[in-house]
C-alpha positions as CSV (number, residue, x, y, z in Angstrom):
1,X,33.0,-38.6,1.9
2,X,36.1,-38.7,0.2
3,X,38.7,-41.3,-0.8
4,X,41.9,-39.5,-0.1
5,X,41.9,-36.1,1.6
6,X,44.6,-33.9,0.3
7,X,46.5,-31.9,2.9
8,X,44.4,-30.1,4.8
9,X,44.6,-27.7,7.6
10,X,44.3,-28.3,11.1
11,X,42.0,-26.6,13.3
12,X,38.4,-25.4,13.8
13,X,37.8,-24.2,9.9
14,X,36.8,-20.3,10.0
15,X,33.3,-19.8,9.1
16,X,33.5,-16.8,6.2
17,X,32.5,-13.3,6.5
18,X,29.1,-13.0,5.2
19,X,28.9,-11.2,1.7
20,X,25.2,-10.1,1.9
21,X,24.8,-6.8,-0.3
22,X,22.2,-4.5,1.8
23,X,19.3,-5.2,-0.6
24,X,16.2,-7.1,-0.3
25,X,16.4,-10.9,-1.3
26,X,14.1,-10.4,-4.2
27,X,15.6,-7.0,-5.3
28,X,15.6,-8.2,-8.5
29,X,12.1,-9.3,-8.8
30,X,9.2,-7.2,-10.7
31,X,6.5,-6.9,-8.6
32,X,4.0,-6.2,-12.1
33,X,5.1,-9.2,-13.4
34,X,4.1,-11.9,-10.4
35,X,1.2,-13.9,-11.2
36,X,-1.7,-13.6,-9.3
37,X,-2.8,-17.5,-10.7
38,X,-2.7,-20.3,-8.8
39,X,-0.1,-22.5,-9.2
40,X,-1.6,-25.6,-10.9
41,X,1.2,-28.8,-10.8
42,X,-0.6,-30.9,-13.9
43,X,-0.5,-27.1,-15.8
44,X,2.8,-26.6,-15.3
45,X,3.8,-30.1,-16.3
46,X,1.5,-29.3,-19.9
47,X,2.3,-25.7,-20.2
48,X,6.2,-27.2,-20.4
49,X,5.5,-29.7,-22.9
50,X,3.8,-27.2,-25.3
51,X,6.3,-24.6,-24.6
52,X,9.1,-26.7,-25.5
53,X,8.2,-28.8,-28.4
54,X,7.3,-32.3,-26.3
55,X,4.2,-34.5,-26.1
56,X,3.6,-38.0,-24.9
57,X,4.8,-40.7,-27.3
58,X,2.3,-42.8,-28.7
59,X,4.2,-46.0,-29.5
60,X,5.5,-45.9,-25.7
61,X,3.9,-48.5,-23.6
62,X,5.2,-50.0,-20.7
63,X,5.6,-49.4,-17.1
64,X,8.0,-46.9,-15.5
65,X,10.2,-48.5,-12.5
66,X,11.3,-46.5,-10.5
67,X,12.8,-46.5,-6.7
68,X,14.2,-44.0,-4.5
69,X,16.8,-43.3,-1.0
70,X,15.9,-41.2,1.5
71,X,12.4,-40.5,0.2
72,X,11.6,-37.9,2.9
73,X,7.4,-37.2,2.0
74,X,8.3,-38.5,-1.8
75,X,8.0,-35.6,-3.7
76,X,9.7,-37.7,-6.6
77,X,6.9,-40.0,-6.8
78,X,3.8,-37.8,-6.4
79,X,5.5,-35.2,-9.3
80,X,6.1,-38.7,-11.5
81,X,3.0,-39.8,-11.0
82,X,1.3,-36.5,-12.3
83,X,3.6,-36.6,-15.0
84,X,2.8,-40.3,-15.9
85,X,-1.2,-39.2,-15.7
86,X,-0.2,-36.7,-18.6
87,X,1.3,-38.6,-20.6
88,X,-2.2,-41.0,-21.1
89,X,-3.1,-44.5,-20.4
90,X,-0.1,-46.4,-22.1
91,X,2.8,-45.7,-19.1
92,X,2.2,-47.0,-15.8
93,X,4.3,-46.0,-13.1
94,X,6.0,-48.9,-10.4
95,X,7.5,-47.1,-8.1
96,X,9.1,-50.3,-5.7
97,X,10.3,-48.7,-2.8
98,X,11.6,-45.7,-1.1
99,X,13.4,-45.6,2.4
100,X,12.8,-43.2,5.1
101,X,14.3,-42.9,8.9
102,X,11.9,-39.7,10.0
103,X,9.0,-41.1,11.5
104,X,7.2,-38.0,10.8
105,X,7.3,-38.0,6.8
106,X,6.4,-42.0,7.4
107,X,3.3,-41.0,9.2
108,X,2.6,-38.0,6.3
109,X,3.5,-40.5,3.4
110,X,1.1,-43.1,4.9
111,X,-1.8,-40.3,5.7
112,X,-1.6,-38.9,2.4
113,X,-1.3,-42.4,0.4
114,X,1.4,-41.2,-1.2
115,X,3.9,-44.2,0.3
116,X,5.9,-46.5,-2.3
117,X,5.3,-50.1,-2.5
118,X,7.5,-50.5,0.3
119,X,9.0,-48.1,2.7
120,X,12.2,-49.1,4.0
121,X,13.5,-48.1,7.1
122,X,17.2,-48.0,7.0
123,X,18.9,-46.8,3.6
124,X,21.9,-48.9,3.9
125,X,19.3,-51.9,4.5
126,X,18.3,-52.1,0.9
127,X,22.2,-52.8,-0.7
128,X,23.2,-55.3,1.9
129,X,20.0,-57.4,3.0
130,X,17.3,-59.1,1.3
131,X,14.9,-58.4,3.5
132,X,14.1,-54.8,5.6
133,X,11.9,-53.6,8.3
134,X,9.3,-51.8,6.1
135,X,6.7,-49.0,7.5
136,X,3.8,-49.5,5.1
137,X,3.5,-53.0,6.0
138,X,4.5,-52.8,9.6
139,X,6.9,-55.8,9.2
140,X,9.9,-57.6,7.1
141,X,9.6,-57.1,3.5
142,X,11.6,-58.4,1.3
143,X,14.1,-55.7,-0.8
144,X,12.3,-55.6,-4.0
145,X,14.9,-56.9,-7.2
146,X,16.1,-55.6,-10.0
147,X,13.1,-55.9,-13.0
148,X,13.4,-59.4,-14.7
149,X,15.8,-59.5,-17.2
150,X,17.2,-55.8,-17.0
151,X,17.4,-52.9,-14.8
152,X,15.3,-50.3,-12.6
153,X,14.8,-47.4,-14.9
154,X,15.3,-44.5,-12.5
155,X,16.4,-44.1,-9.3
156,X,16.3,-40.9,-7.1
157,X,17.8,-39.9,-3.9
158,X,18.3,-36.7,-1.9
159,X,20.5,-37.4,0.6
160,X,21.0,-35.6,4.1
161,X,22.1,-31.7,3.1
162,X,22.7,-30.9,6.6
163,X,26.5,-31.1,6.9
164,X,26.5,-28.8,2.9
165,X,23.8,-26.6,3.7
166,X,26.1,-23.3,3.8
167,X,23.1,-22.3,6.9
168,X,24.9,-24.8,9.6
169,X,27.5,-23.3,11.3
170,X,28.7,-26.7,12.5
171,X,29.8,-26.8,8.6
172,X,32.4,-24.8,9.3
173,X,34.1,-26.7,12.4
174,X,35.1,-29.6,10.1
175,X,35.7,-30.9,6.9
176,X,32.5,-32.0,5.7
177,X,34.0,-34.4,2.8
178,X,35.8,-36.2,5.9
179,X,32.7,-36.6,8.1
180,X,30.9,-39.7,7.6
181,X,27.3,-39.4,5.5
182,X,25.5,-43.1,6.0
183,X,22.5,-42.0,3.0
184,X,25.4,-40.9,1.0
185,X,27.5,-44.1,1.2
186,X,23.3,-45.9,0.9
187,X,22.7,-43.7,-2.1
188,X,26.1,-44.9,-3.8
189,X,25.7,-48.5,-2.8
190,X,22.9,-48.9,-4.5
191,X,23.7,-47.4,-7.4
192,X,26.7,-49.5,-7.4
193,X,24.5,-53.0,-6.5
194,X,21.0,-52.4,-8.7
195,X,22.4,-50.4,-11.9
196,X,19.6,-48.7,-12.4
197,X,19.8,-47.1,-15.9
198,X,19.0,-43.7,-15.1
199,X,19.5,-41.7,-11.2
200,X,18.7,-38.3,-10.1
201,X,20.5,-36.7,-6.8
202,X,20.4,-34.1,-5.3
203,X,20.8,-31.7,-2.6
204,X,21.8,-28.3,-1.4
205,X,23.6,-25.6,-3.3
206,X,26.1,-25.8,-0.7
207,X,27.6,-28.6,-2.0
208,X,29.0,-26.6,-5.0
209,X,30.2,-23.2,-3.4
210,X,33.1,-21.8,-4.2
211,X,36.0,-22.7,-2.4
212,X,36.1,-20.2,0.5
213,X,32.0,-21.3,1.1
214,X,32.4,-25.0,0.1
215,X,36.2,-26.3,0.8
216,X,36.9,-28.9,3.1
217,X,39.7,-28.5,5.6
218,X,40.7,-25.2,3.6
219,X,41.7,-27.7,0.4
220,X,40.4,-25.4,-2.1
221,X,37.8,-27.5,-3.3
222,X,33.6,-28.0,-3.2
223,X,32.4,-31.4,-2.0
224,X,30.5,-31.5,-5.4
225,X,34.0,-32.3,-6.2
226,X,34.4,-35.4,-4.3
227,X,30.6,-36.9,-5.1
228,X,30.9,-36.5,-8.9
229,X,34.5,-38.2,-7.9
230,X,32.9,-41.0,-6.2
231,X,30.3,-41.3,-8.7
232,X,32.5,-41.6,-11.6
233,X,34.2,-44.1,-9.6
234,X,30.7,-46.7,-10.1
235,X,31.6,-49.0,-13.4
236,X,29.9,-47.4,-16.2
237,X,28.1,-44.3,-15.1
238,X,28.3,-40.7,-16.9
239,X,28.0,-38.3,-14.7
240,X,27.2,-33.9,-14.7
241,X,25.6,-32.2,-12.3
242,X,24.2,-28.7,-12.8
243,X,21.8,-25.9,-10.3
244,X,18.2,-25.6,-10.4
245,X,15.7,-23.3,-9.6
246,X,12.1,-23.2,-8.1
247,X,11.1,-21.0,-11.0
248,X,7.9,-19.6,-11.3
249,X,7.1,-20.9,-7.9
250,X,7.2,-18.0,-5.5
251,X,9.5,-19.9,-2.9
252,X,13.2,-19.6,-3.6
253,X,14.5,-23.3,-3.7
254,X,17.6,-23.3,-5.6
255,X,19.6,-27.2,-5.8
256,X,22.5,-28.7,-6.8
257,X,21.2,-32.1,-9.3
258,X,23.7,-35.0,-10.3
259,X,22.4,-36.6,-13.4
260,X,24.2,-40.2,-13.6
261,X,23.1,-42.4,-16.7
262,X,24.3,-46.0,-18.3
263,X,22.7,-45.1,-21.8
264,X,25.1,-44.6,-24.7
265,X,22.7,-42.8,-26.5
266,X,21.8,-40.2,-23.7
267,X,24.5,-40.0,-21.6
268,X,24.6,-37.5,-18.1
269,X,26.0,-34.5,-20.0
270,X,22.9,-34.4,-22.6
271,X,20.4,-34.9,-20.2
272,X,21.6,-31.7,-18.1
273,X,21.7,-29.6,-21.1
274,X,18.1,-30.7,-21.6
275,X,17.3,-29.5,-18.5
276,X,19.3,-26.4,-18.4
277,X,17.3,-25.4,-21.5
278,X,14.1,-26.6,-20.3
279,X,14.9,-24.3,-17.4
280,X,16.2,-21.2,-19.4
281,X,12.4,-21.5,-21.3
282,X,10.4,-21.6,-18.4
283,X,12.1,-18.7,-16.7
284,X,11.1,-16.8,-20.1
285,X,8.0,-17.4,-21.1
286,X,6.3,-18.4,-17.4
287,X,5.4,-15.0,-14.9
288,X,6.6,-15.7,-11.2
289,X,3.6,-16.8,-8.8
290,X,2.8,-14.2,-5.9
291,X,3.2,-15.6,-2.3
292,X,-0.2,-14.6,-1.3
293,X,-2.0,-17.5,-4.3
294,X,-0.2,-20.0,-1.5
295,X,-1.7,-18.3,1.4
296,X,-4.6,-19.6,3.3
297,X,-7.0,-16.4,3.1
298,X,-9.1,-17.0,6.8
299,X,-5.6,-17.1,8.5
300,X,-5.2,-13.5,9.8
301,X,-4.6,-12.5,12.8
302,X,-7.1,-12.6,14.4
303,X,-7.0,-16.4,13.5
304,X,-3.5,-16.6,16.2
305,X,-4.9,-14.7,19.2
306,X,-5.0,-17.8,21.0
307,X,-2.1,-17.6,23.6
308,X,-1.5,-13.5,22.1
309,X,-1.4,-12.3,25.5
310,X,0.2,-14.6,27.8
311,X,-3.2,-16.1,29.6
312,X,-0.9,-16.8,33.3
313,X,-0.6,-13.9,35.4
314,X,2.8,-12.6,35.6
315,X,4.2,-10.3,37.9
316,X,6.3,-7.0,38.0
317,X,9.5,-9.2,38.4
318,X,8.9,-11.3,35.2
319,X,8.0,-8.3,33.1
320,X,10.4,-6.7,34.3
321,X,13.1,-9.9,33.2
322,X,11.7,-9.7,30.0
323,X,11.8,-6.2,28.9
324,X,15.3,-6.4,30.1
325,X,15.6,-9.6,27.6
326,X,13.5,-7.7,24.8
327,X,16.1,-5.0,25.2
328,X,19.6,-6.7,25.3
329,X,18.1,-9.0,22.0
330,X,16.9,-5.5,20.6
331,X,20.1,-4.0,20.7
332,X,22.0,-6.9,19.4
333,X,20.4,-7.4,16.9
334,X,20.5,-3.6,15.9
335,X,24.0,-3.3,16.2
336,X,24.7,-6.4,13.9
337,X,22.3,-4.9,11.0
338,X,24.6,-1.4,11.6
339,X,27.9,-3.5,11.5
340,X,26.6,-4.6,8.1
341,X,25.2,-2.0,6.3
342,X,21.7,-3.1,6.6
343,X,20.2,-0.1,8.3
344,X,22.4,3.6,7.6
345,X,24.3,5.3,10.7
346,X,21.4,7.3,12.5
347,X,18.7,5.5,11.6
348,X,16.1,6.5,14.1
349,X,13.8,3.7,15.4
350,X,10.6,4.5,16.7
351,X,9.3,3.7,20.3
352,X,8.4,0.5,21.1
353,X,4.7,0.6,21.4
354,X,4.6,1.4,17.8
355,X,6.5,-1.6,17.3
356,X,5.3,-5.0,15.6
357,X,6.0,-6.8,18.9
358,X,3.6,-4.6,20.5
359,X,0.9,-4.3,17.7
360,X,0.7,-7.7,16.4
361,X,-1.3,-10.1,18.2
362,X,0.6,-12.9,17.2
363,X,3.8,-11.7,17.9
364,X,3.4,-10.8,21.8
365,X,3.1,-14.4,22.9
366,X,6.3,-15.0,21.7
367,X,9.8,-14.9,23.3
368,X,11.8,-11.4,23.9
369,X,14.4,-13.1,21.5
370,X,11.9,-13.6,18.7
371,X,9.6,-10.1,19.5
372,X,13.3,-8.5,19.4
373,X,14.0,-9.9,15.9
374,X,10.6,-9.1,14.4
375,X,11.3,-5.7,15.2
376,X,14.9,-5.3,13.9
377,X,13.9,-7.0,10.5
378,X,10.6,-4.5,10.6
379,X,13.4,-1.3,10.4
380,X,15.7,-3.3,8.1
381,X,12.7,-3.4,5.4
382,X,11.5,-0.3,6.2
383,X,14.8,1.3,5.3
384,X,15.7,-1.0,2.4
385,X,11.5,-0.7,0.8
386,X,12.9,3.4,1.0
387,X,16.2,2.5,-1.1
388,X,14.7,0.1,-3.8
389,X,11.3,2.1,-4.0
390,X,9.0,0.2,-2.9
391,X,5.7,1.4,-1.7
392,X,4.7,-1.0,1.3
393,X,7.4,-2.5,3.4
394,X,4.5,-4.2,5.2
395,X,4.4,-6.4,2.6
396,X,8.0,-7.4,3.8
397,X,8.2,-11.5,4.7
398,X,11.7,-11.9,6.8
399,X,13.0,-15.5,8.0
400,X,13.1,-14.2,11.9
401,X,15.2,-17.3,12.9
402,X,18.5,-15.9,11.5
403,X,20.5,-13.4,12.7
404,X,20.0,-9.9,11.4
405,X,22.9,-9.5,9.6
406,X,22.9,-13.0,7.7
407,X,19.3,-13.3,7.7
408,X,17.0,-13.1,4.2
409,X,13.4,-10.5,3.8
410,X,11.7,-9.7,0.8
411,X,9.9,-7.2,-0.2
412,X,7.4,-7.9,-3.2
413,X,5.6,-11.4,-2.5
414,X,7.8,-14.2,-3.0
415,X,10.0,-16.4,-0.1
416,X,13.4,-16.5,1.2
417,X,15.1,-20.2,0.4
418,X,13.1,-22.3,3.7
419,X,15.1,-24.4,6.0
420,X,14.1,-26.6,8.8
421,X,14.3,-24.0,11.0
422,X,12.8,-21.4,9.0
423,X,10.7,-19.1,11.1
424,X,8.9,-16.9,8.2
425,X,6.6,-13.8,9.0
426,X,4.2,-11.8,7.4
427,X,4.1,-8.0,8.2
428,X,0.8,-7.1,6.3
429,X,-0.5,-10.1,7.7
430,X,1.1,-9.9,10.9
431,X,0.7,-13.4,11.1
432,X,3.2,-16.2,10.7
433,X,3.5,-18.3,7.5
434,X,2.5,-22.1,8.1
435,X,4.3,-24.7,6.9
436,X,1.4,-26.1,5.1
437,X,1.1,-23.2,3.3
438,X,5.0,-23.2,2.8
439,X,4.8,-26.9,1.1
440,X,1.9,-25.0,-1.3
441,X,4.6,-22.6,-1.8
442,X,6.6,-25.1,-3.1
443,X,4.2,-26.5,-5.3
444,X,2.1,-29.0,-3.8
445,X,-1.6,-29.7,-2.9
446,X,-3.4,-27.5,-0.1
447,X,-6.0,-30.3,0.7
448,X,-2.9,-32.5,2.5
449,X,-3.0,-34.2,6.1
450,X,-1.2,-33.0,8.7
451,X,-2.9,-34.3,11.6
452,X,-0.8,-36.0,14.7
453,X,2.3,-33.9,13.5
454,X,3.9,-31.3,15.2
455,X,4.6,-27.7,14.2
456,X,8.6,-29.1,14.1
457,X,7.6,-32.0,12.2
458,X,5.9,-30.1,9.8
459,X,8.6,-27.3,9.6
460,X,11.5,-30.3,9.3
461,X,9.3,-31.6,6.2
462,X,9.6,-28.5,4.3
463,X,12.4,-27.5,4.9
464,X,14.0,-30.3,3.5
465,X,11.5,-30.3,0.4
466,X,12.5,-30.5,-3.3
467,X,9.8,-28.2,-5.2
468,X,7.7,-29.8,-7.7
469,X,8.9,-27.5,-11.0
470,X,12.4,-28.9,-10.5
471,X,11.2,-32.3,-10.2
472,X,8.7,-31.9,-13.4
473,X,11.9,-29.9,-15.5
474,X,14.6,-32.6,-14.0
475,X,12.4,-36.0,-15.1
476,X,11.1,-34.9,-18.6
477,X,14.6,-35.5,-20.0
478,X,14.6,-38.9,-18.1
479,X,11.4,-39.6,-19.7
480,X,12.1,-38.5,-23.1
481,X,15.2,-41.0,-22.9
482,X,12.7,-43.7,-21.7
483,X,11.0,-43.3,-24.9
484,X,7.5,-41.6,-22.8
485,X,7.9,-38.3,-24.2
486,X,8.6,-37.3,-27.5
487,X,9.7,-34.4,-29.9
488,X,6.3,-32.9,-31.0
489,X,8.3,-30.8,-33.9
């Protein structure tokens, strides 16, 4: 991804020693102050308007156009859209096209009705060819143009985090900013070929680390570095990027926004400080939602005792093989979370029929790998709930699918940052967390369509999910700019 590499080092790069402290992931969190509310998205978007001095402009009218690169389920659209219904009848939204590879967020974007004007297939298709194949109308479509006589007003994109998220080992066998990134080099194209006056990126924090997280080839620099590089490189284009939050959602989400602009008047630097401080205000004055507002009440455990005891008859042999399994995992596991502080020497652990594994319903139809992880985490919060004083460490949601020593559990009813292979569970519950109640958790609609997709399409879809506060926070500058919002003061 970048133009000249400097010297770099040869070799397998060595992944870093993790510098998890032994606390909980939301050590930090006030369990007295968490909202028991429901998060409402067209709220929010009003409770930050009055909070910060802004209302809809009533000389404004016109029609928003907007477009956007790998679209994923369009969170970008469905948060501007909300936002365009605050602001009143005068601002219309056109939002031209998007482009989308993943069949499964196609199928979601077209089930929901929440599908641009055109959905493009192939990002690079949209700077190089006039026409595309496009997924709303099952055929050729023709690459919408720049508006008549000027320019798109915003365009968004969030390309592929896979090769920065600082959760892929494979990120540390090469030098990511050397690896080629096909909806980066889309993204920049057509920034490059429609000039859009206004874009939004983004993508993992990853991409800014510091050096020992984030360097390529062990060059002492993050491949935010060699974006904003590239970025600056696009004929008249500020660009400053900044991090964001999920704040007061109870899912941790935390991104890395580029903010590029061709205004004079509100140029890349100014818009970021307007969202830094729109940011700063709403972590202030707005209480943190608890987890269980997101939750879908009737979906206990006793709700996942299909499949809880394996219904094929299984002899001595294979329960024999599996408590062996159970037991190597176990002790793995054990010993890493002892390597790293996360339970004290001597910790005593108590037998395994008092176990999760053994007591949950939804846990014994599982594999030895995962019943063996459930466990391990179970002891970790149980020792850490002791250290930070907290009463219930049943209340303790851990991400299962990472190894105990790197992996993230809280304690007081918010999430661990979600990936897309993000295996979340509930020990009050004793239940797994869905992923539709994972994209609530980001802040979207319960009443969505899921049907026809798979348990990994769904999981792939929120993982990679941008939650709806930093979408509202990151476009009201962009709007105020456009002239839709105003100074209220």
């Amino acid at each position: 991804m970048a133009p000249k590499p400097k010297a770099v080092r040869k070799g397998t790069l060595k992944r870093p020693a993790s510098k998890l402290s032994p606390k909980s992931h939301d050590a930090r969190v006030d369990v007295a102050t968490l909202s028991a509310e429901k998060f409402s998205l067209t709220d929010f978007i009003r409770a930050t308007w009055n909070l910060n001095g802004l209302a809809p402009s009533s000389t404004c009218k016109r029609a928003l156009t907007v477009s956007s690169c790998c679209t994923g389920v369009n969170s970008f659209g469905y948060v501007l859209k909300k936002m365009v219904h605050c602001l009143g009848q005068q601002v219309k939204l056109k939002d031209l096209f998007g482009s989308e590879c993943d069949k499964a967020c196609q199928a979601f974007l077209l089930r929901n009705n929440r599908a641009p004007r055109c959905l493009f297939e192939d990002a690079s298709d949209v700077s190089t060819c006039k026409q595309a194949a496009c997924a709303v109308h099952a055929r050729m479509c023709v690459v919408p143009s720049s508006v008549a006589g000027g320019e798109d007003d915003l365009y968004q994109s969030s390309f592929v985090c896979h090769w920065n998220s600082i959760q892929n080992p494979k990120r540390f066998q090469h030098d990511v900013t050397q690896i080629a990134q096909p909806t980066w080099e889309a993204t920049r194209a057509d920034i490059a070929a429609r000039r859009p006056l206004y874009a939004l990126l983004e993508n993992v924090t990853g991409l800014q680390r510091d050096p020992e997280l984030a360097a390529g080839g062990g060059n002492g620099e993050p491949a935010l570095n060699h974006c904003l590089q590239q970025l600056r490189e696009i004929p008249g284009y500020t660009v400053h990027s900044c991090e964001a939050t999920a704040h007061p959602l109870p899912a941790d989400r935390n991104r890395c926004l580029i903010f590029l602009s061709r205004s004079e008047q509100h140029p890349a630097e100014v818009l970021c400080q307007e969202f830094e401080s729109l940011q700063s205000s709403v972590k202030l004055n707005m209480r943190r939602h608890h987890l269980d507002t997101c939750l879908v009440a009737h979906a206990s455990a006793t709700s996942q005792q299909e499949g809880g005891s394996n219904p094929l008859e299984t002899t001595a042999s294979d329960d024999a093989q599996d408590a062996a399994a159970y037991f190597q995992y176990f002790s793995s596991g054990l010993e890493k979370a002892f390597k790293k502080g996360r339970l004290p020497p001597g910790f005593k652990v108590v037998p395994r029929e008092e176990r999760p594994s053994c007591k949950h319903i939804a846990l014994q139809k599982k594999s030895a790998w995962c019943r063996a992880q459930a466990d391990v985490y179970f002891f970790i919060g149980q020792f850490l709930a002791q250290q930070e004083q907290v009463e219930d460490s049943r209340s303790m949601v851990a991400d299962i699918s990472q190894s105990a020593d790197r992996g993230k559990l809280c304690l007081r009813g918010t999430l661990p940052t979600c990936t897309t292979s993000s295996t979340l569970y509930h020990y009050r519950l004793e239940r797994f967390i869905s992923a539709p109640e994972l994209f609530v958790a980001h802040g979207y609609p319960g009443q969505t369509c899921w049907e026809g997709l798979s348990e990994g399409d769904q999981r792939r879809i929120v993982g990679n999910l941008m939650s709806s506060t930093t979408l509202v926070l990151a476009l009201c500058p962009f709007l105020k700019a456009l002239g839709a919002l105003r100074s209220s003061a």
